[in-house]
Each structure stands twice: as structure tokens, then as C-alpha cells.
C-alpha positions in Angstrom: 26.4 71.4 3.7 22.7 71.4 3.1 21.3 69.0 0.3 18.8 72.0 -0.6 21.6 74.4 -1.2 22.9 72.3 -3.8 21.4 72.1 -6.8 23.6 70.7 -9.0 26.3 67.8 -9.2 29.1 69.3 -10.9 31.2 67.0 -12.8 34.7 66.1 -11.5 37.3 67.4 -13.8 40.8 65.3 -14.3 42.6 67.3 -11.7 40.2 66.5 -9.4 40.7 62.6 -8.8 44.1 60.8 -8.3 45.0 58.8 -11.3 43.0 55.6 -11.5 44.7 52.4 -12.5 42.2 50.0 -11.2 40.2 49.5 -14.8 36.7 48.5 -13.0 36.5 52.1 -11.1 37.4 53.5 -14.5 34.5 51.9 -15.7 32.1 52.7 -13.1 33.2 56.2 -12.8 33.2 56.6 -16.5 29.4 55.2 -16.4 28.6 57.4 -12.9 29.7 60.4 -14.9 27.5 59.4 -18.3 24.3 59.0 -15.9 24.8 62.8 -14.1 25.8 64.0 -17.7 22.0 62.8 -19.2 20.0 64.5 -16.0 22.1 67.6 -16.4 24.0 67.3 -13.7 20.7 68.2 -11.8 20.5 66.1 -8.6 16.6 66.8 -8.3 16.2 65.2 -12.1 18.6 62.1 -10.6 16.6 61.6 -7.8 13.9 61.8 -9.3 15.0 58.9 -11.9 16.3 56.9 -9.2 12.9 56.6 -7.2 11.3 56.0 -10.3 13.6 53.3 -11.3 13.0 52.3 -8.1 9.3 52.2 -8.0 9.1 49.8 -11.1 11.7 47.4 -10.0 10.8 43.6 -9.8 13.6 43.2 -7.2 12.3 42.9 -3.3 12.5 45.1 -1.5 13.6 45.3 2.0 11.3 46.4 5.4 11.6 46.5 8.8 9.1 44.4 9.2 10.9 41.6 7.0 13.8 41.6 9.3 12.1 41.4 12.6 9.9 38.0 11.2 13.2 36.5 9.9 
């Protein structure tokens, strides 16, 4: 499928995952599904919060150029 075809993430309804009984995925789902849910389900408006979360980090960040002087 072609990322530019899809516009949207649509959110998973109960029927569509297996029951979970491990309590962190609940969690992390649960908080996957809150993040979507604020940007719309609009993977362009995710993206787009991503790279600029991504831009302002503090964290290193990796290069090819770090790896090869290592």
C-alpha cells in the first residue's frame, strides 16, 4: 500500500485486536490510541508532531558518521 494513499489512521475498534492481558500493552496501546485521537487520526498532523518533537529534543542523535569513528 502506498503511504500517500492513506490519509488517515483509523482507530482499531475492540473486534479488531485479540484480548490483551499483558497490562503494559494495555497501557501503551491505550496511550498510542490517545496520541492518534488528538492529531485526528491524521498521519500527516502526527508526522508532522513527531519531527517536531524531534527537532527540539536534547537527546543525541545518531549519524553515520558517529558509527564509523566509534
Amino acid at each position: 500500500m502506498d503511504m500517500q494513499e492513506q490519509q488517515s489512521a483509523h482507530p482499531k475498534s475492540s473486534s479488531d485486536t485479540q484480548p490483551c492481558d499483558d497490562e503494559v500493552l494495555r497501557v501503551v496501546y491505550a496511550t498510542r490510541d490517545d496520541y492518534a485521537a488528538e492529531h485526528g487520526y491524521d498521519l500527516d498532523r502526527i508526522f508532522a508532531d513527531l519531527k517536531r518533537r524531534e527537532a527540539n529534543t536534547l537527546l543525541r542523535k545518531s549519524s553515520n558518521e558517529d558509527s564509523l569513528q566509534g
